[in-house]
N, C-alpha and C positions, 0 to 999 in steps of 0.2 A: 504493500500500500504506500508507505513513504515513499519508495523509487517512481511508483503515478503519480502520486501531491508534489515532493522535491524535484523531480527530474524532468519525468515523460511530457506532464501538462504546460509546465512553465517552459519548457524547448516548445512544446508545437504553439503556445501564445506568442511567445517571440517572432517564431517563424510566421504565423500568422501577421501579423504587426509589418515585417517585415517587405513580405509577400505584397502587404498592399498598399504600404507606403511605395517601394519602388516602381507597383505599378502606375500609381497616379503621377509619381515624381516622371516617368518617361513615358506619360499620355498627357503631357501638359496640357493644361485649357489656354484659351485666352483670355483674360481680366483687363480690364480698362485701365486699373491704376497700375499695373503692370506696363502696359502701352507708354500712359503718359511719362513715368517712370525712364523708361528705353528712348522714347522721343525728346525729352527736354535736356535728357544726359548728350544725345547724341548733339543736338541744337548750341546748348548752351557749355557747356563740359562739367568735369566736376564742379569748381567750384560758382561757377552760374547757375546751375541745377539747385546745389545747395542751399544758395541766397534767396532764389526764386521760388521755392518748396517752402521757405522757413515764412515766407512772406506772403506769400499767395492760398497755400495747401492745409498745416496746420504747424503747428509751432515745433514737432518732433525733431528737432536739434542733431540729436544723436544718431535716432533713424534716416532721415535725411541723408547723414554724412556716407552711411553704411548703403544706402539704396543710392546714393553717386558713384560710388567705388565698385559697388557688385555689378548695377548695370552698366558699367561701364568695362570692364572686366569680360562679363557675361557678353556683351555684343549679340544679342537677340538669340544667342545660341541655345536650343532649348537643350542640348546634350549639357552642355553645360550649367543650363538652371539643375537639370537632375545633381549634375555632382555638389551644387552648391547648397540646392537643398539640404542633400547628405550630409555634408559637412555641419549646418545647425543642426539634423539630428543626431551627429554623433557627441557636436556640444553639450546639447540635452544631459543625454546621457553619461558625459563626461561631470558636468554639473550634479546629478544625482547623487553619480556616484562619488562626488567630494563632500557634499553635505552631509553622506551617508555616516563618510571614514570620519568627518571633525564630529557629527553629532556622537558618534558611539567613541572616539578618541577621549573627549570633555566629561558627558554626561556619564557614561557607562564605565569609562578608565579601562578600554582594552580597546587594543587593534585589529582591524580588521584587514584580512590579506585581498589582495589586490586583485583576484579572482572572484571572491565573495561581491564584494561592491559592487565591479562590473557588472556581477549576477542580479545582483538586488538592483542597480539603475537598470537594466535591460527589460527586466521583468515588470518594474514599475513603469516606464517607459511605454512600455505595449501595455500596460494594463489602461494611464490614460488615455492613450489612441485608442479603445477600445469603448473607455467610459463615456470619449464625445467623438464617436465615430460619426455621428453627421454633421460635423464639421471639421472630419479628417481632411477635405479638399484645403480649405480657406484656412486650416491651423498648420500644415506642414505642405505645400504643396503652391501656394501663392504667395511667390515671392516677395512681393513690395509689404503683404501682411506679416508675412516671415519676421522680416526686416524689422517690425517694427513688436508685433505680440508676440511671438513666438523667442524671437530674440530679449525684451522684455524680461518675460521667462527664466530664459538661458540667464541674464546676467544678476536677475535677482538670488537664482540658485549659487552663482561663485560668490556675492556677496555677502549671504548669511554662511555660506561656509565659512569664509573668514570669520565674521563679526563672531563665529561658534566658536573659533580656535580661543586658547588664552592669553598665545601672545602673535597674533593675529596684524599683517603689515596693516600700518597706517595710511600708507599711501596705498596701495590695491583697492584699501575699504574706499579710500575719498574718491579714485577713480571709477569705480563699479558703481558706488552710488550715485555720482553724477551723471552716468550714462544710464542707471537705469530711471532718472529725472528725465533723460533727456531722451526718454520712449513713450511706453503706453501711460497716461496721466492717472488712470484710477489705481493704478497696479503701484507707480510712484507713491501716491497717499496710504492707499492699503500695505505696503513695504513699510513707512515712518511710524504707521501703527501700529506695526507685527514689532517695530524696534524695540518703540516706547514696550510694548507689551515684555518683548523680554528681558526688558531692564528691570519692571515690578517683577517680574517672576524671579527674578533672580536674586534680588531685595527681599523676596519674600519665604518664595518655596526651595529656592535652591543655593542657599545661602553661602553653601559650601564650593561652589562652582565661581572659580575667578574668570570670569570674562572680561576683557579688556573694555572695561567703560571707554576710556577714548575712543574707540572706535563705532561705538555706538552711536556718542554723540556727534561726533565727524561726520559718520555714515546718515544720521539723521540732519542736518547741517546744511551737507553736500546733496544732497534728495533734494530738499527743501529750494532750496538758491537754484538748481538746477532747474526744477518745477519753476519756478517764480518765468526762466528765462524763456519757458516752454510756453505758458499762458498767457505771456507777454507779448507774442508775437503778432505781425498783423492775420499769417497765417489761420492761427486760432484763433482771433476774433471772427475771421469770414467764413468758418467753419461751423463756429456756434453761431453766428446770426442766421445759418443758411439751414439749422434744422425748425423744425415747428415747434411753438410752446405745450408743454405737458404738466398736468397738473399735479402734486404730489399722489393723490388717491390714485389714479392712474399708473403714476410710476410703481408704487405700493401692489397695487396689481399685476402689473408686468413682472416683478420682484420675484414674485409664489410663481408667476407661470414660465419666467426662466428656470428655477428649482425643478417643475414638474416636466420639461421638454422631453428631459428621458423616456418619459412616460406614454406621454403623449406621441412623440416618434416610437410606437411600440416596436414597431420589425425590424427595431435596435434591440429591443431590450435582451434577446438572445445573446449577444454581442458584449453586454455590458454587465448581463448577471454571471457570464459563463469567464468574464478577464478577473472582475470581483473575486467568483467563488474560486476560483487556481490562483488568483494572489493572496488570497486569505490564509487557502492551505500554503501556499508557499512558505510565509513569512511565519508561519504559526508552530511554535515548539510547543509537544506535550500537552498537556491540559490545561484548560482555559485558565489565565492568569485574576486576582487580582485587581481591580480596576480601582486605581487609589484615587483620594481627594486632590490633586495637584494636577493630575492627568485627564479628571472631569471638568475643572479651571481653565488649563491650557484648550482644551475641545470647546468650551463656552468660549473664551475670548476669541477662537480661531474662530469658528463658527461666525461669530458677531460681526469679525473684519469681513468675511466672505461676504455676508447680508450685504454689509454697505458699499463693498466692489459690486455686486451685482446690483445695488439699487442707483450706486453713480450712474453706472454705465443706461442702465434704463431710463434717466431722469432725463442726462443730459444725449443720447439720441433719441428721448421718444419713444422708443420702442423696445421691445426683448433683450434679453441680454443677447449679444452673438457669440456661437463656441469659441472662438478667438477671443473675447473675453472672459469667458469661463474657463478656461485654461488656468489660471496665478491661481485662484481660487481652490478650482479642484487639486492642484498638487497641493499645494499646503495642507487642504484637510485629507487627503489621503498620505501624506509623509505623517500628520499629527497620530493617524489611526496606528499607522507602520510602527511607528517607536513604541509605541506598547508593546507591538509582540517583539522587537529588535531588543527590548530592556531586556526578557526571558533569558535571550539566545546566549 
């Protein structure tokens, strides 16, 4: 039974994941802002592109820089969108698997071998591609969004792995956090929360855990100032004057019915209960642990931050949440669920 739960089922989810990310990655579509993207890089060069994105498009600073460089790079080549894709999922992945080794190096005081991690980002990896498979196209697969959520993402995961180390570089933390200001905005705020959050926690429940406060407050700082530069722009104000007003009860509604999409796209839910129930067995030693008071805390306060990424994003387009912004979300509370059974192990 263990070699089905640990081996068999987590190889064929990977492989799954796999299977159908590169399919999509080498049956590219076409996307608009992909186009505009390739057309204005080509027109204006990088750094005209840049200037003209930041002021016209919406304030994304950092994304910008990264969608000047790649499409320019890329040269409409879709062989080449596939490997460049690739390249941010192996990020991903790379990313997991660092948060994985500082959370269990800090919290749990043992190291994890460098086969293990891999295993554990790969598996969690294809478990979210799995949890928002209807928006496997727009989250791994379109570039210009890439660039901007998906990468988002990727640099929130290198930067709480630092901020997790204890003696954790100063400058990495001030640069990661500026750049992930200078991406997706609600992900940016909900990140300053998850800070602030683990600085009480750490004040509180886990007293014994020296994390490098400087970096905390840098990392929250550097977010902050970077946002400011992002909102600032004339880009995001013609961005936000060009969606429709929404009322809060409204947004409040769209809120629950981002939460329930799963659901509602049901000839997903195969998909979603089947990556669930083999990451669950994966990660789960022995018998059910435990479930302490600090680890129902950290689940409420995560929980709370998700609410309010998913209520930004609803309030300020008017509409649903998109899988591309439920991405930040769902990793954090599925890493939150992870480290319980990872505490076991």
């Amino acid at each position: 039974m263990k070699l089905f739960t640990k081996y068999i089922l987590p190889v064929a989810l990977v492989a799954g994941f796999l299977f159908c990310f590169f399919y999509n990655a080498l049956h590219y579509q076409m996307v608009l802002d992909d186009c505009f993207y390739d057309g204005i890089v080509r027109k204006w060069g990088i750094g005209g592109s840049i200037d003209l994105c930041y002021k016209i498009a919406n304030g994304r600073w950092f994304s910008h820089i990264v969608c000047a460089f790649s499409f320019y790079f890329l040269q409409h080549n879709f062989t080449l969108y596939a490997l460049y894709l690739t390249f941010l999922m192996l990020l991903f992945i790379l990313g997991i698997s660092s948060l994985y080794k500082n959370y269990c190096k800090t919290f749990l005081q043992k190291q994890v071998s460098f086969s293990s991690r891999i295993s554990f980002a790969a598996v969690f990896t294809a478990t979210i591609y799995f949890l928002l498979f209807e928006g496997r196209w727009e989250i791994w697969s379109w570039v210009s969004s890439a660039n901007n959520h998906l990468l988002s993402v990727i640099t929130c995961l290198f930067l709480f792995s630092v901020l997790l180390e204890e003696n954790g570089n100063v400058l990495l933390a001030f640069l990661l956090a500026a750049f992930v200001g200078g991406l997706n905005e609600v992900n940016a705020i909900c990140s300053v929360m998850s800070i602030i959050g683990l600085l009480l926690l750490n004040k509180f429940y886990f007293t014994t855990i020296k994390l490098r406060k400087l970096n905390l407050f840098i990392a929250i700082v550097a977010i902050a100032s970077s946002l400011i530069v992002n909102i600032n722009s004339g880009g995001y104000k013609i961005r936000m004057e060009g969606l429709p007003d929404f009322t809060l009860l409204q947004s409040l509604k769209n809120t629950l019915h981002s939460f329930l999409i799963p659901f509602i796209h049901y000839k997903y839910l195969p998909f979603i209960l089947g990556a669930l129930f083999i990451f669950y067995f994966f990660i789960r030693e022995g018998k059910l642990k435990t479930i302490w008071k600090e680890e129902i805390v950290i689940f409420i306060c995560a929980f709370f931050i998700v609410i309010v990424s998913f209520f930004i994003h609803c309030y300020s387009l008017s509409d649903i949440m998109p899988p591309r912004g439920e991405l930040w979300g769902y990793c954090l509370l599925l890493f939150i669920v992870s480290a319980h059974f990872i505490k076991g192990k």
